[in-house]
C-alpha positions, -999 to +999 in steps of 0.1 A: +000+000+000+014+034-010+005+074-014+015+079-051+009+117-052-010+146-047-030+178-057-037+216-049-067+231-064-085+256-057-116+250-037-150+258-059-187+253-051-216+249-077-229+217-089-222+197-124-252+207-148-274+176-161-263+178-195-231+174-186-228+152-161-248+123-181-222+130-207-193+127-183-208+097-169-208+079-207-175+094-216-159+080-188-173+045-191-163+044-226-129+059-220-126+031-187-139+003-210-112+011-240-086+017-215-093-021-197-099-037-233-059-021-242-038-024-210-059-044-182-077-033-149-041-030-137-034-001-154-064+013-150-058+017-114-022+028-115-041+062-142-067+070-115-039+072-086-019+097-107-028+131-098-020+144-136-036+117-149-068+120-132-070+161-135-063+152-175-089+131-169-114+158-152-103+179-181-113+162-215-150+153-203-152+191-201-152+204-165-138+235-147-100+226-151-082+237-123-110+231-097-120+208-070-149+197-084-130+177-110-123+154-080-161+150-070-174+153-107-150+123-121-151+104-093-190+107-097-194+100-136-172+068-129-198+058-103-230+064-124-210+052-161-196+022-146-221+008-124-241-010-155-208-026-166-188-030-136-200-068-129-188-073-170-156-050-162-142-065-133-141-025-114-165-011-091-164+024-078-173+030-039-177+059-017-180+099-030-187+128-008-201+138+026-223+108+038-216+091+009-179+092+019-191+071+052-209+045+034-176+032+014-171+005+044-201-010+039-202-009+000-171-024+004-184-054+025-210-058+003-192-060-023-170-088-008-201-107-001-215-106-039-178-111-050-158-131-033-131-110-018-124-098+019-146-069+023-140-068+059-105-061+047-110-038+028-131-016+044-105-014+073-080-006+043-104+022+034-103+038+072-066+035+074-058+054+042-085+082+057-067+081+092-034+087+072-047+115+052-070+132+081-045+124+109-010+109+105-007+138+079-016+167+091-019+196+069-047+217+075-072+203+049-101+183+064-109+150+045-145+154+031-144+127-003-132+097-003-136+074-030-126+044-034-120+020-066-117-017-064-111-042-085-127-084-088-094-096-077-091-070-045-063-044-060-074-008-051-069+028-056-083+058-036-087+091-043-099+114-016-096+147-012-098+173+025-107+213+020-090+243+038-117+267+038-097+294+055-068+291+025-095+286-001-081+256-016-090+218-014-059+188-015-064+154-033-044+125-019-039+096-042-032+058-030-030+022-047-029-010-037+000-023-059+024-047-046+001-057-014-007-093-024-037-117-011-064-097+010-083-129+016-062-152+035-043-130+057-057-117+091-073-082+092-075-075+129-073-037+141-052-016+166-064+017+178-036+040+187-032+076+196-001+092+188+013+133+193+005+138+153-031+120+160-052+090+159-036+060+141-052+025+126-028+003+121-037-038+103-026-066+130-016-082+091+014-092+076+010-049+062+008-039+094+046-029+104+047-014+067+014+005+077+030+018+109+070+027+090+047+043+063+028+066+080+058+077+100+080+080+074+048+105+058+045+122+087+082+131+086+086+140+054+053+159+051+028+150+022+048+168-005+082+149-003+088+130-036+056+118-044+041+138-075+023+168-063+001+189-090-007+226-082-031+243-100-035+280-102-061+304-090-067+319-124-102+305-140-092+313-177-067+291-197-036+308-202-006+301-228+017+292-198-005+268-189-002+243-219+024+232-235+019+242-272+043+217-288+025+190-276-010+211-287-001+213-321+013+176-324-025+169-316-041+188-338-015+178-370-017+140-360-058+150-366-054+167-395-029+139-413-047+106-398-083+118-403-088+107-434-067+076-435-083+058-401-119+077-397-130+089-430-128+053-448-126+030-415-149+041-389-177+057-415-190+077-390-216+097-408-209+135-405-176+130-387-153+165-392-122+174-383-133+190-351-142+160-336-110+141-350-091+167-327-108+156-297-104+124-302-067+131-305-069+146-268-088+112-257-067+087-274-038+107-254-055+101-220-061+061-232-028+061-244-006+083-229+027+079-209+027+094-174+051+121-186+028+136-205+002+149-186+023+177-169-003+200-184-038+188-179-052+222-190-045+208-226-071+186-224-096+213-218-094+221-255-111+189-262-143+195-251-137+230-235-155+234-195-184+241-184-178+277-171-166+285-204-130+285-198-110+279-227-146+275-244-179+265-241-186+231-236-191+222-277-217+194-273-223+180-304-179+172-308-186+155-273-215+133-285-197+129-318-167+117-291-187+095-274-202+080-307-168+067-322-154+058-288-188+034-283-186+020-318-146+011-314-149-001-277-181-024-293-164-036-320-133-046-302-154-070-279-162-087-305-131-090-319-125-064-343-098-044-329-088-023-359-113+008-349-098+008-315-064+006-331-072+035-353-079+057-321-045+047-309-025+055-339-038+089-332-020+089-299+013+077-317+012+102-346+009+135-318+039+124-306+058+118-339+045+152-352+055+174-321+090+180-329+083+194-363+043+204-364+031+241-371-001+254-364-023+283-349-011+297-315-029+294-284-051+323-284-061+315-324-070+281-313-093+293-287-107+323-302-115+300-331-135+279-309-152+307-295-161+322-324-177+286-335-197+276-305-229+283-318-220+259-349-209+232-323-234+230-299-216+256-271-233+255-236-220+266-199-233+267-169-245+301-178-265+298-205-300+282-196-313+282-228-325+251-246-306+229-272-315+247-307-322+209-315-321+178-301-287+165-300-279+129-307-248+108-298-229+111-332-249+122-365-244+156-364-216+174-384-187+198-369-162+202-397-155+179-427-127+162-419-089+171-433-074+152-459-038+138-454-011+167-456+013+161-480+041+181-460+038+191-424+011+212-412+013+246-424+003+272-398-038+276-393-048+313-403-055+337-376-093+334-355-098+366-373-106+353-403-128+317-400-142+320-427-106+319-450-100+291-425-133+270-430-128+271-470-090+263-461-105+232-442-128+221-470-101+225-494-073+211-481 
């Protein structure tokens, strides 16, 4: 058992509109599903207790994406998304906020029970790693989420996050289970403990004297010694320095080149434009993607934007259009046909081959771009209250036709000021 990192945000109220959070909750069933299909529930877990990875995460199914609420919000649409599957997938998602936080022990028993592991176990696991966090650590922010992923064969991660209302800021503590082996047969008996840095539960276990040297050795150290730690800024608006535009335009250019050889003529998705083949760049990249590259999660908030507007407006038809190709590859790849779901990958591999030498729009063009087309894509925050100008459907509405292959690299997208010259350039090309 081990803390793997942590997170500073800063600590927002509010609540995740209905339109979006259904879409999070399908987006992140899909995204869970591809991701177990590809590399195994292993690696699923090791993603979640990444701090980048999960605020990347938080980020491409469009919310706010520097605040707390991406902790709640994700950890919420992976509850609701992957409760119909998670007998199928092997992963069930315990725990959330406030009371719900205090019913993960018995969720967890339950679970046992249905499944065949040691809840009892694991429910104590779950009140250690909150005694570690809320006590053995103690750094002002007061535990209020705690959420807490577990898998058929009794490998875990939790994510759970305390507030600091006085410093306006919230902290996310991740943990996973890796490298504990065989929660059934061993002993799971508790001692109670109170110590000068607070209360202490320790497992009577073979763990238990790595429970007890871990907790001390955090306490010395303090939560922010070597682990990853990610720190988000106060600012609400997505600035240059927050992304890391080599890496943005690898994205976009592996869009633009692989568009028409993987999506246009394999996937036939009807109405499927180049838009939507840029977001899916950004998604095969949090399926895909090393560790190492997720240093700047604000990235993925140009996939599907956030829902207080910053960088954009939330551009719902590209999401359903997402969700749409993400459904029919995941589908087809249970039953056997892998080559759509290899398609989506090849995406991933191309951004990285095309970052050292891709050219493209800057930041604020990008952006302003998008802006300028929300209307066109289905645009909606938290603001806006008025109705869908139709009735949106998961994947058979257009964005942008899609790019045909470049013949050279990219050449640099015309200035937001102009998208018209920039829509016949698209068409064109």
């Amino acid at each position: 058992m081990g803390r793997t990192g942590s997170a500073d945000l800063p600590l927002h109220g509010g609540r995740v509109p209905a339109w979006l959070a259904t879409r999070m909750a399908t987006l992140g069933r899909v995204l869970v599903e591809a991701l177990v299909l590809e590399y195994g529930r292993d690696e699923l877990l090791r993603r979640l207790a990444h701090p980048f990875w999960f605020q990347s995460l938080g980020c491409v199914m469009g919310m706010d994406w520097h605040s707390s609420g991406i902790t709640t919000s994700v950890l919420g649409a992976l509850k609701r998304g992957l409760g119909p599957v998670a007998g199928e997938l092997g992963v069930h998602v315990c725990g959330g906020r406030g009371r719900h936080s205090r019913k993960t022990p018995d969720e967890l028993r339950a679970l046992g029970e249905r499944i065949g592991f040691d809840g009892g176990a694991l429910a104590h696991t779950s009140k250690l790693v909150a005694k570690v966090d809320s006590a053995a650590v103690q750094d002002g922010h007061q535990l209020y989420l705690h959420g807490f992923i577990v898998a058929d064969d009794g490998k875990w991660v939790v994510v759970q996050q305390g507030m600091c209302p006085a410093a306006g800021t919230a902290r996310r503590y991740h943990w996973l289970s890796e490298g504990v082996r065989d929660f059934v047969d061993e002993p799971h008996a508790a001692i109670d403990g109170t110590t000068q840095r607070g209360l202490i539960v320790n497992l009577t276990d073979r763990r238990a004297d790595a429970s007890r040297r871990a907790q001390l050795d955090l306490v010395a150290r303090g939560p922010d010694a070597v682990l990853p730690h990610l720190t988000m800024p106060a600012h609400h608006d997505v600035r240059p320095s927050d992304v890391l535009l080599r890496r943005l335009r690898g994205t976009l250019a592996a869009a633009a080149e692989r568009a028409p050889i993987d999506f246009a003529d394999l996937l036939m998705t009807p109405g499927l434009g180049a838009r939507t083949v840029e977001a899916l760049a950004a998604v095969a990249e949090v399926v895909h993607g090393a560790p190492c590259r997720f240093t700047d999660p604000a990235r993925f908030a140009l996939a599907h934007g956030g829902k207080d507007g910053h960088p954009f407006p939330v551009p719902l038809r590209v999401y359903d259009q997402t969700i749409a190709v993400m459904r029919r590859a995941v589908d087809a790849a249970r039953l056997g046909n892998s080559e759509r779901l290899a398609a989506i990958k090849r995406l991933d591999a191309e951004a990285r081959r095309m970052e050292s030498i891709a050219e493209g729009p800057t930041f604020e063009e990008y952006v302003a771009d998008n802006v300028a087309r929300s209307d066109e894509y289905g645009g909606r925050t938290v603001f806006d209250d008025r109705k869908p100008k139709r009735q949106l459907s998961f994947g058979f509405t257009e964005d942008r036709p899609a790019a045909r292959a470049p013949t050279r690299p990219p050449a640099p997208r015309p200035t937001a000021a102009a998208p018209s010259s920039r829509r016949a350039s698209r068409q064109n090309a």
